[in-house]
VOGU-3710 file (C-alpha; in Angstrom, 3 decimals, decimal comma):
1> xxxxxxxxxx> 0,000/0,000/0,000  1,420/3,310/-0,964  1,236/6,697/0,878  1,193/9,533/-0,814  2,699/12,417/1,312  0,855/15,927/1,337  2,153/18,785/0,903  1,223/21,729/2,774  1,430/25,462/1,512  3,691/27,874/2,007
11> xxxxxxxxxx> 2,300/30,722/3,921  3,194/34,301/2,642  4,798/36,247/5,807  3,909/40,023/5,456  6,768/42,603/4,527  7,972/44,338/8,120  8,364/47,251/5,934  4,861/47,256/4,613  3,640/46,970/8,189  5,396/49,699/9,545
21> xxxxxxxxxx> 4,282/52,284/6,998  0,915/50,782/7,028  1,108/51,403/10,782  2,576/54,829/10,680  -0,248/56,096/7,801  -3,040/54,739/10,081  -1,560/56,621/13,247  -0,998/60,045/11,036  -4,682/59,849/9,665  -5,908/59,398/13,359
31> xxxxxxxxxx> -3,738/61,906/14,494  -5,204/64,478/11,362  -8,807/63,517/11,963  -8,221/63,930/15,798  -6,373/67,798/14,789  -9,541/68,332/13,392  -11,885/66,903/15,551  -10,382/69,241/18,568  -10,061/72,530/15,541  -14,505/72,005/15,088
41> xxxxxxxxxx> -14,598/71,606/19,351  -12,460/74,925/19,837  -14,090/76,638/17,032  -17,793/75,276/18,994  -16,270/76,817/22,309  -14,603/79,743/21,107  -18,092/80,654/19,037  -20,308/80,070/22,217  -18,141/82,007/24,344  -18,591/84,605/22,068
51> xxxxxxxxxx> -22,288/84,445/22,043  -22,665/84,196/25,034  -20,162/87,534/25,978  -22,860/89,121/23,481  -25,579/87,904/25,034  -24,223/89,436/28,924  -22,959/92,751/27,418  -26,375/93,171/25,933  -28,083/92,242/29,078  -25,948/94,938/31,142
61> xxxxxxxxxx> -26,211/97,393/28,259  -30,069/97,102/28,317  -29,907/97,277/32,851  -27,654/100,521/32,633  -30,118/102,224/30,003  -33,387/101,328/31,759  -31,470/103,044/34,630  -30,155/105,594/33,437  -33,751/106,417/32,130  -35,709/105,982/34,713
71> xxxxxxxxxx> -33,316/108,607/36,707  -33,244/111,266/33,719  -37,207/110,777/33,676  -37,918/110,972/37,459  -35,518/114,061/37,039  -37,194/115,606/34,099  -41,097/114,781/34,975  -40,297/115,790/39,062  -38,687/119,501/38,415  -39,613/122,093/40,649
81> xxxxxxxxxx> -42,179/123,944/38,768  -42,163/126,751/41,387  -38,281/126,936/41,170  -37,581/128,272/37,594  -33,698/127,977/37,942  -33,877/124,106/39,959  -36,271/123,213/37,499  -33,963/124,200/34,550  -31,036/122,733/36,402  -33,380/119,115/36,570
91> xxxxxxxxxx> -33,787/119,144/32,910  -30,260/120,226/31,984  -29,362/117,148/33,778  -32,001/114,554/32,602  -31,081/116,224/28,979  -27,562/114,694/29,588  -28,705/111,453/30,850  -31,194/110,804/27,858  -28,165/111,943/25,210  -26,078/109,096/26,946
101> xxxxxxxxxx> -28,343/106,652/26,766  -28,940/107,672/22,719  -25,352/107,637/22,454  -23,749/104,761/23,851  -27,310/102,549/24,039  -28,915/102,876/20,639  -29,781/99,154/20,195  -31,580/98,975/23,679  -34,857/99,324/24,335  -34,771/102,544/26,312
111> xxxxxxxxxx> -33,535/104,346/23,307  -36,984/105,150/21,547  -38,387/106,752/24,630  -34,822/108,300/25,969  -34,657/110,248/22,332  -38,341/111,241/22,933  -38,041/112,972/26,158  -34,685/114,129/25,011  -36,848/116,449/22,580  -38,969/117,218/24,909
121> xxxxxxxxxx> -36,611/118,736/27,241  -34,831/120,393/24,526  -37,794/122,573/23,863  -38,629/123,396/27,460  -34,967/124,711/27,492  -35,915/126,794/24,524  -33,432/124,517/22,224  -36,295/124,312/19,478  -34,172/123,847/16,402  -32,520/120,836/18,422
131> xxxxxxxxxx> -35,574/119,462/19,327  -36,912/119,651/15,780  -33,519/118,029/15,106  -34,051/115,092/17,551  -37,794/114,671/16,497  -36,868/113,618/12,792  -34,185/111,663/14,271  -36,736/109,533/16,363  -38,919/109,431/13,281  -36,095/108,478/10,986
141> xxxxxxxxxx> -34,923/105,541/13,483  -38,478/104,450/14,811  -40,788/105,026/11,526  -42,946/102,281/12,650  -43,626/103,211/16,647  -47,744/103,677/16,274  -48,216/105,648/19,522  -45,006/107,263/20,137  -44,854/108,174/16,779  -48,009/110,302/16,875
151> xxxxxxxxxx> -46,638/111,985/19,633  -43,634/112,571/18,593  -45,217/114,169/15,511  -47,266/116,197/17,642  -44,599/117,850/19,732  -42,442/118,100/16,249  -45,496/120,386/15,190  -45,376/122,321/18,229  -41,687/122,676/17,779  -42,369/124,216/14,325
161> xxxxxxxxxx> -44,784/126,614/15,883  -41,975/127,811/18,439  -40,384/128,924/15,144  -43,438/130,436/13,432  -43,191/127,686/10,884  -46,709/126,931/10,250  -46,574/125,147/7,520  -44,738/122,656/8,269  -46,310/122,468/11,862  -49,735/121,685/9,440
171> xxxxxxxxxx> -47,821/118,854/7,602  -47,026/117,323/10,701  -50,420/117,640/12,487  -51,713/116,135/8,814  -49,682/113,405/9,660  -50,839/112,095/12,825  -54,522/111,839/10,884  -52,797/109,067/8,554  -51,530/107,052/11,490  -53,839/104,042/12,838
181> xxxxxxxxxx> -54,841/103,877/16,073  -53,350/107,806/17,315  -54,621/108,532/19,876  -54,151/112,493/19,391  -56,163/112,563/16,035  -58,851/114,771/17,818  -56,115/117,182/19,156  -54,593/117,390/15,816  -58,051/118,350/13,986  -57,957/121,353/16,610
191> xxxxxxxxxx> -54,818/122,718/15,956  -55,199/122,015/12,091  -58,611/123,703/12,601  -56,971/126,673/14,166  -54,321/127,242/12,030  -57,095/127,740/9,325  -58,459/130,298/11,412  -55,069/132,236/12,082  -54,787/132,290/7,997  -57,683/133,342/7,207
201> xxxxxxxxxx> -59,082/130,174/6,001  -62,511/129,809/7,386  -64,040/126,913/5,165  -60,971/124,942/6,417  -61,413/125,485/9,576  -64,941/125,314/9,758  -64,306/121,062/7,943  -61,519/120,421/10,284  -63,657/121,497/13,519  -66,931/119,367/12,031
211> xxxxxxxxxx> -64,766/116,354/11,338  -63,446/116,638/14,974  -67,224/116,904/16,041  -68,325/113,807/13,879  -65,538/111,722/14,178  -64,839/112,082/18,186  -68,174/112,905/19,907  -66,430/112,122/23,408  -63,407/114,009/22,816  -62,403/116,525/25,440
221> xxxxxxxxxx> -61,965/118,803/22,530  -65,733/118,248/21,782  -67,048/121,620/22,983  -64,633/123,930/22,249  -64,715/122,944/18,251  -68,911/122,995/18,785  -68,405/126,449/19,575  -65,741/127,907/17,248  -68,042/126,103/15,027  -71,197/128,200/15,935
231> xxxxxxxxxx> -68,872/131,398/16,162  -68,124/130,778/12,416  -71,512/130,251/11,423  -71,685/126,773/11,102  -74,855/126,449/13,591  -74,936/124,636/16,778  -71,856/122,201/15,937  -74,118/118,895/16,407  -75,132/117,289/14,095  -74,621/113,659/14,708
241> xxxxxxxxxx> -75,876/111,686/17,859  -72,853/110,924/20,175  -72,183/106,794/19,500  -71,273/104,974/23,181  -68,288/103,168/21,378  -66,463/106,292/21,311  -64,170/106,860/23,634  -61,826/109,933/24,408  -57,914/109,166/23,325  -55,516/108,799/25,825
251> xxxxxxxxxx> -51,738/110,545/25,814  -48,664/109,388/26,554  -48,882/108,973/30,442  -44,665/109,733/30,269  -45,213/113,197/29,363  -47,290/115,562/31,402  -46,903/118,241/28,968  -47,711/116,327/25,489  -50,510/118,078/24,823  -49,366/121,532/25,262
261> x> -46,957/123,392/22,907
//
């Protein structure tokens, strides 16, 4: 009986040279995709550290305004009215408060109502061609302020009167007649009905006095238009029954004086 011998295969031994590099291009890709991993989780830190110093500056930007306006208001609205020098001396200060917070806080949400009263207190220091000045700025910055931009426009008028500039102070009283929801549309029909009267323009006066009659039976204004209307010769000045959903606009409760030039 014959054996046949087998014969087993030869086994092919890797290259140590192939190894190593094999070995040394795995350890530099993990080393490059690790680089990279910690570049994204820097960038990821560095960007939320960022954010987040934003975020607190903001914050304390938006605390120091509110402060700063709440002590340039309490200043302005609290002046010694029996005092003319003190009560000059208050709004001189709050003036320099509300400037600040324009200045370095224009993003916050004091600014609006700082640059208001800023105005304001410009013309009570007789400053109307600044306050005319800071008026357009609010209107320029804040064109879409419903309320606060119907008062603005109505102390901007009043401005324009200080200067004798009627015209314009009839543009802006027009103004606050296009602007939904003022709450000053009655006012403005008086003083657009008056400055028909101081030129000479009686029809339009007469219209701008019977709108305010129609339009705002519950106005405070109500009687005094009734009667420049009857002084005119436009009758008794009612002629439309008073409806119980009217009811008398409000002004801004931050400035006493809004509805006095």
């Amino acid at each position: 009986m014959a054996f046949k011998i087998k014969t087993v295969s030869k086994t092919s031994v890797p290259d140590e040279r192939k190894v190593m590099e094999s070995m040394t291009r795995l350890r530099h890709d993990m080393g490059a995709r690790a680089k990279t991993l910690w570049v994204v989780i820097g960038t990821v830190i560095v960007a939320a550290a960022v954010v987040g110093g934003v975020y607190f500056m903001n914050a304390q930007a938006e605390q120091l305004a509110q402060e700063q306006l709440q002590q340039a208001t309490h200043l302005y609205m609290n002046r010694p009215l029996n005092d003319t020098d003190a009560g000059l001396s208050h709004v001189r200060q709050a003036v320099e408060l509300f400037q600040s917070i324009v200045a370095e806080y224009p993003k916050s949400s004091s600014a609006p109502l700082a640059m208001h009263l800023l105005a304001n207190a410009l013309s009570v220091l007789g400053d109307h061609e600044g306050a005319v000045a800071t008026y357009q700025q609010f209107l320029d910055a804040y064109p879409l302020r419903g309320t606060l931009n119907s008062l603005v426009r109505q102390r901007l008028a009043y401005a324009y009167l200080e200067q004798g500039d009627l015209q314009r102070a009839e543009r802006a009283f027009e103004k606050i007649l296009t602007i939904d929801k003022a709450p000053n549309k009655d006012l403005a029909l008086l003083e657009l009905a008056s400055l028909g009267e101081q030129q000479k323009q009686s029809d339009a006066a007469m219209a701008r006095y019977q709108e305010l009659v129609k339009g705002y039976p519950h106005s405070i204004y109500f009687s005094e238009a009734s009667s420049r209307i009857r002084i005119l010769g436009g009758g008794d000045g009612v002629s439309v029954v008073p409806s119980p959903a009217s009811t008398v606009p409000e002004l801004d409760s931050t400035d006493e004086s809004a509805s006095n030039p």
